[in-house]
C-alpha positions in Angstrom: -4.0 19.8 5.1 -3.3 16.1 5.8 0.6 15.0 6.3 1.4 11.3 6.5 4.1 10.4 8.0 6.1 6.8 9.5 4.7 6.9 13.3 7.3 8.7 15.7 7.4 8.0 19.6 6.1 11.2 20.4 2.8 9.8 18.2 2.1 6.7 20.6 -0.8 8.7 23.0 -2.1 10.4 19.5 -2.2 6.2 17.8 -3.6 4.7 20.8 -6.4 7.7 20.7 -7.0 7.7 17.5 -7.8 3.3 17.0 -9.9 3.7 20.7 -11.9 6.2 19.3 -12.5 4.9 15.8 -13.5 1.4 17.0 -15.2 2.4 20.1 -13.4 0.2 22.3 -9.3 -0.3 23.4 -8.9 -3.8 22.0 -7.3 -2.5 18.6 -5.2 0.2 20.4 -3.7 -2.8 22.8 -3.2 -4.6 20.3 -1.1 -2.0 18.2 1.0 -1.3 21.6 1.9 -4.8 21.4 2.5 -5.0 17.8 4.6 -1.5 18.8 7.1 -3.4 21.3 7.4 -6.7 19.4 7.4 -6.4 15.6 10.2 -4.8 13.8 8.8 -5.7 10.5 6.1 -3.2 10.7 5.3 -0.4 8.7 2.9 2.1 11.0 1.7 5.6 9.3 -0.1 8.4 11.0 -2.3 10.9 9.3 -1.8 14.5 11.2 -4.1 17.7 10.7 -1.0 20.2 12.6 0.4 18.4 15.1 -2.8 16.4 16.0 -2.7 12.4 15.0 -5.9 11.8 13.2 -5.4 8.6 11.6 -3.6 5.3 11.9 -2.8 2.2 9.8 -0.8 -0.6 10.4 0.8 -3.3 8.5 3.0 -6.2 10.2 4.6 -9.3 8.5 2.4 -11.9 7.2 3.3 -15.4 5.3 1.8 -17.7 2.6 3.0 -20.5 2.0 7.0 -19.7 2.2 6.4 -16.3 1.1 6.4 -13.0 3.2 4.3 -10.1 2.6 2.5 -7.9 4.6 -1.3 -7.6 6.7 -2.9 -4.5 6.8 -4.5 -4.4 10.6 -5.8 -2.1 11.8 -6.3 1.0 10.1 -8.4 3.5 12.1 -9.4 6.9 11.5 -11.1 9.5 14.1 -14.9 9.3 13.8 -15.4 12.9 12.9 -12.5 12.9 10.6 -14.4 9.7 8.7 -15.3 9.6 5.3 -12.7 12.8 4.4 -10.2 10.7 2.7 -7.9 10.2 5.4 -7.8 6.8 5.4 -7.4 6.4 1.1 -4.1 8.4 2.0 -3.1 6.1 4.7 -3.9 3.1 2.4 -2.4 4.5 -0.6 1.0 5.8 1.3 1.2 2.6 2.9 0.9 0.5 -0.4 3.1 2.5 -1.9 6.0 2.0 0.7 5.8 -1.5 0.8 5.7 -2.0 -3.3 9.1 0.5 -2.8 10.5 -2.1 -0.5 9.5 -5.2 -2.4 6.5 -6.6 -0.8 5.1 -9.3 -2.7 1.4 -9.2 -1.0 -0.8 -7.2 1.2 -3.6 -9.0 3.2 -6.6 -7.5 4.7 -9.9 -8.7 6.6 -12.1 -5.9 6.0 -15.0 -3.8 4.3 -15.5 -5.8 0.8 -16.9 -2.3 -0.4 -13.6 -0.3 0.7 -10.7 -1.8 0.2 -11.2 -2.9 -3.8 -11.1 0.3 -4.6 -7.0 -0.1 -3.9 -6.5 -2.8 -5.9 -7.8 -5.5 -3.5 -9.5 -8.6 -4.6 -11.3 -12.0 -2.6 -8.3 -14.1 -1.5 -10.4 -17.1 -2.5 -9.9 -16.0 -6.1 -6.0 -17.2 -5.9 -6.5 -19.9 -3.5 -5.6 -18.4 -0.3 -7.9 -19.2 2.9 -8.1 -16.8 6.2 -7.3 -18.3 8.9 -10.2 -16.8 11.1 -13.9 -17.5 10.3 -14.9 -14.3 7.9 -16.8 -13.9 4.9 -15.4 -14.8 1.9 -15.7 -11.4 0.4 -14.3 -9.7 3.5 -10.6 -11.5 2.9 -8.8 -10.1 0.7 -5.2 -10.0 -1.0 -3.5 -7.1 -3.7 -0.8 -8.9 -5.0 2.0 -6.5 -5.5 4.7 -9.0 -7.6 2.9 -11.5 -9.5 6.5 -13.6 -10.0 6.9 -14.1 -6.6 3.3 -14.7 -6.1 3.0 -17.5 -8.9 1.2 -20.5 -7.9 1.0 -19.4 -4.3 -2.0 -20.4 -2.2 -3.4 -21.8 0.8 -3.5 -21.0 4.3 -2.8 -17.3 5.5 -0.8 -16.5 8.4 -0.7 -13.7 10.5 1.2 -12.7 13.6 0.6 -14.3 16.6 -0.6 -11.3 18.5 -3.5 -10.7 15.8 -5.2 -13.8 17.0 
């Protein structure tokens, strides 16, 4: 059985595992350590089979225009615990939280086939632009409070230790 849960301390070794193994490399765990010691604004689950950290997403303050919402990076799952639904809960939880607290947006640069499922669509539909050079169906936004959101487009931006 699958808990989620907001990340504890004792989970940093279990995170930094867990985005390593999923994207075959350490960038994405660095850069969620640095994200860790510098952004208060984040919102960082962990999925846990017992006591063992199987899955991670993060989601750190992004802004459009004058607005604030949210960017969903990363979100990793172990490789042999792909594909189970572990990372629909992460995505859902975490979704859920931030429309509790009031998050007007959620932006993501990711799978075009995965991430509409949740209500994401192209940010190029409502005028917004990526600030990175990505396929237009790969950016996406899920607008969570379409008052807030009215008339809002342009340029998104992201944290500066995303790139």
């Amino acid at each position: 059985m699958i808990e989620i849960r907001e990340e504890q301390a004792r989970d940093k070794a279990g995170v930094r595992r867990v985005n390593t193994e999923a994207f075959g490399q350490p960038d994405e765990a660095e850069l969620v350590d640095a994200l860790r010691e510098q952004c208060s604004g984040r919102l960082s689950l962990v999925a846990l089979d017992g006591d063992d950290v199987v899955g991670h997403i993060l989601f750190t303050p992004a802004t459009l225009e004058h607005v604030e919402g949210m960017g969903l990076a990363p979100m990793a799952v172990l490789p042999s615990r792909q594909r189970d639904g572990t990372g629909s809960k992460l995505v859902c939880r975490g979704l859920d939280q931030l429309r509790e607290r009031g998050c007007p947006f959620v932006i993501v640069l990711g799978h075009p086939e995965y991430y509409p499922r949740f209500g994401f669509e192209r940010a190029s539909e409502r005028g917004i632009r990526c600030k990175w050079e990505a396929p237009d169906e790969a950016f996406m936004i899920l607008v969570l409070d379409e008052a807030v959101m009215a008339g809002v487009s342009g340029l998104a931006h992201y944290r500066s230790e995303l790139g």
